[in-house]
N, C-alpha and C positions, 0 to 999 in steps of 0.2 A: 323128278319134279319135287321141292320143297314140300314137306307135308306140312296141311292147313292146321293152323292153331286152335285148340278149343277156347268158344269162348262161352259167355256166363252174363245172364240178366238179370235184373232187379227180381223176375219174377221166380227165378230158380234160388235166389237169397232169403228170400222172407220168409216169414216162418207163416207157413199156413196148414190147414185154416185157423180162420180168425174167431178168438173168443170174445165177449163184449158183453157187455156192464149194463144196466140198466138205469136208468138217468138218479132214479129213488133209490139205487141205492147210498146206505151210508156212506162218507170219507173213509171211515176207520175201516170199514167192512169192505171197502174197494181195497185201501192199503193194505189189509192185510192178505186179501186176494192176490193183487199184484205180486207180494212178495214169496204169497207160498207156491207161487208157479210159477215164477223165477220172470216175471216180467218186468218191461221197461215201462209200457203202457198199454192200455187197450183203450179204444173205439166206445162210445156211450151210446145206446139207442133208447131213440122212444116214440112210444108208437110204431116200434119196426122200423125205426128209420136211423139211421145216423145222424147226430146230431154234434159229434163233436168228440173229444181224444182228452182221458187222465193221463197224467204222468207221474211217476213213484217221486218227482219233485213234487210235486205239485201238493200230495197229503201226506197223512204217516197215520200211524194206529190210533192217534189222540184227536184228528181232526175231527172236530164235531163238525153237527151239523146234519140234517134229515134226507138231504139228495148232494147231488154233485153239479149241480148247476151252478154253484158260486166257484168251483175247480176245475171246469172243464175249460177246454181251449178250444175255440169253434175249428172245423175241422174244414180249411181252404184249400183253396188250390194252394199255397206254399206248404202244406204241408202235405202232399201229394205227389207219388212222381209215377211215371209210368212202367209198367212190368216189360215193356222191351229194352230200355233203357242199358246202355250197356256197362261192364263194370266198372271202367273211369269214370262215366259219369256217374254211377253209384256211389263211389271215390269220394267227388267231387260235392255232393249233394249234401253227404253224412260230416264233411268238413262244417258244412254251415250248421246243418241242424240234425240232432241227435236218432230222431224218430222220422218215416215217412209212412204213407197208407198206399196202398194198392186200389183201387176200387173198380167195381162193376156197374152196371146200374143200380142206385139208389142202394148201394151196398158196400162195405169191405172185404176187400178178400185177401188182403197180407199186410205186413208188417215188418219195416222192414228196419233194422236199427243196428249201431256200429257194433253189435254182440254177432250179427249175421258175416260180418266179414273173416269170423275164427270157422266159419261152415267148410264141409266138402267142395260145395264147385268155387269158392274160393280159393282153398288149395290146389285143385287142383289148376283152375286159371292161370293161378302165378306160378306151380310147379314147373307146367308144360312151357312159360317163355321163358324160363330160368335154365331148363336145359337145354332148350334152343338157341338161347345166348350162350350156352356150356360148347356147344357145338362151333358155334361159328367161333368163340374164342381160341377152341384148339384151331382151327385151321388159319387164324390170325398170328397164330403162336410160330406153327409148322414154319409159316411162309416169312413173316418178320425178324425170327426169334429161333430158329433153329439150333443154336446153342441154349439155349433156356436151363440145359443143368448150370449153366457159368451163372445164374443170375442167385438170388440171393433166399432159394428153395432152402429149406432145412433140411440135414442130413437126414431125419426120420423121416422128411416125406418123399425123399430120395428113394429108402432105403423100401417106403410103403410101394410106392412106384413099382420097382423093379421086382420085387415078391408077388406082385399081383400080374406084373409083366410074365414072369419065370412059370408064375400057373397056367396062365394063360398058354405060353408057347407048350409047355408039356400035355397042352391037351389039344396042340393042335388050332388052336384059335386066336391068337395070337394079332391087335393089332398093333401101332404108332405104339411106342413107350408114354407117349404124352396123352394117350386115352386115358391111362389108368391114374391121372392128376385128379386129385380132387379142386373145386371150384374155388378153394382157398389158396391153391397152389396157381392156378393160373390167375387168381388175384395177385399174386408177389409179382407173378411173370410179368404180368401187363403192365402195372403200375411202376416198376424199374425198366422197364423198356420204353424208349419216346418212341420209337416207331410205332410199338402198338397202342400206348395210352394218346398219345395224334391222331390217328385213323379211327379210336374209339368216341372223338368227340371232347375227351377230357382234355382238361388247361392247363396241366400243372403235374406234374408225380405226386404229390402229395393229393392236392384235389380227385388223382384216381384212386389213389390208394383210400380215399377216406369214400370213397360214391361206391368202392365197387367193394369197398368191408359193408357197406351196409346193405348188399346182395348177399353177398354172402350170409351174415346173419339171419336174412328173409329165408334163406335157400336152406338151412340148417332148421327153422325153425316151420316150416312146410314140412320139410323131409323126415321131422322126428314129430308132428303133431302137436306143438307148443303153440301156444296164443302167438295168432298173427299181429291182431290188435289189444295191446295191453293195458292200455288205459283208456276205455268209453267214455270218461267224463270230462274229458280235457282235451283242445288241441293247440294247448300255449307250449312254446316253443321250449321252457325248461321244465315241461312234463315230464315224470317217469314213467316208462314205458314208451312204446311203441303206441305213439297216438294212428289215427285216421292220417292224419294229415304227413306223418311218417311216412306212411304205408302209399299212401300218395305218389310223392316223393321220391321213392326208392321204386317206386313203377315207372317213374318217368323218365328217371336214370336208366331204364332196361331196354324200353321203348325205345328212348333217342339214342342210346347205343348199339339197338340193331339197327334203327335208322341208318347210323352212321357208315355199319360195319356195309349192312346192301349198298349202300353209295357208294364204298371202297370196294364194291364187288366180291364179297364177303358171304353176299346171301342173295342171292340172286331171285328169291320173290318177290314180287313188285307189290304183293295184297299187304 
């Protein structure tokens, strides 16, 4: 039986617990809080209560001013999402707006913002359906593509292959030659094969080769611990870095290509 995917919520993202600001105090004395603990924003109470959210937009060290009542943003339901919430829609939330709150009763209890998506269960989320689609790829490979050294692999990953194959058999462990492909090598495979990049959903050789390099990058920068999301402050389309909405994007690509691959009987979980 397929093993169950890990998955990851809003409330295993945010960073908690929550620290918060007191309504009096100064602009500058918040901003410069903000900055020396590496915040995006925090939560304003008063009287014990939450009343509303600074944002390191919102002052700098020079904002005068005696309280933060003229800088705070009252704190709604859209700026709110729930700690079950799963992490597309996490995804999808942080695309509109930079910051959300967690809350309990008459309380906050996280925080949750597009710096949360460079976290552990982040990685490890997207990790574990990147090798899953590593998996069902080679067995798309096997059965489509069974000549796959003919396709247009580089000699050195040829050459990586078979040294990792050779160790392998000398200790007895040995499986398929095409295990030992890295996920860039079955990106060449797939993307010059119409049988495979058809049954993966893509429209185009090039359209795969351009959806499934940008898994690859995702999968390289997981696997070495590199900022998943590179740019926080932008998710306009000729952003540098890896915006939110990137990362999006390049989930939905993974999604709709197991999709595709179980409907070609590829993956036989239905969840």
């Amino acid at each position: 039986m397929p093993r169950e995917l890990y998955d990851c919520t809003a409330a295993e993202l945010a960073t908690q617990p929550v620290e918060h600001l007191s309504h009096d105090t100064s602009p500058g004395e918040a901003a410069a809080w903000l900055s020396t603990n590496g915040y995006d924003a925090a939560p304003i109470y008063r009287d014990g209560h939450p009343t509303g959210f600074v944002h390191v937009d919102d002052i700098d060290t020079d904002t005068d001013g005696d309280g933060l009542r003229d800088h705070l943003t009252p704190l709604t339901i859209e700026h709110m999402i729930s700690g079950d919430a799963s992490f597309p829609a996490v995804l999808s939330a942080l695309i509109e707006r930079p910051v959300y709150f967690l809350g309990g009763h008459d309380h906050v209890n996280g925080i949750l913002t597009r710096a949360d998506l460079n976290t552990g269960p982040a990685r490890i989320y997207l990790f574990d359906r990147i090798t899953y689609l590593e998996e069902r790829l080679r067995e798309l490979v096997l059965d489509k593509a069974p000549n796959w050294k003919d396709t247009p692999v580089s000699v050195d990953a040829l050459d990586d292959i078979e040294s990792r194959y050779e160790d392998a058999k000398a200790a007895n462990i040995e499986l398929d030659e095409l295990h030992y492909a890295q996920f860039s090598t079955l990106e060449t495979i797939v993307s010059s094969v119409e049988d495979c990049w058809q049954i993966c959903g893509l429209t185009s050789k090039g359209g795969a080769g351009t959806r499934l390099h940008e898994i690859t990058e995702l999968r390289n920068d997981v696997a070495h611990a590199n900022l998943l999301v590179e740019n926080t402050d932008s998710n306009d389309f000729l952003s540098t870095g890896r915006t939110t909405e990137n990362l999006s994007d390049t989930l939905e690509t993974i999604d709709q290509i197991l999709t595709q691959l179980r409907d070609a009987g590829y993956d036989p979980d239905p969840a």
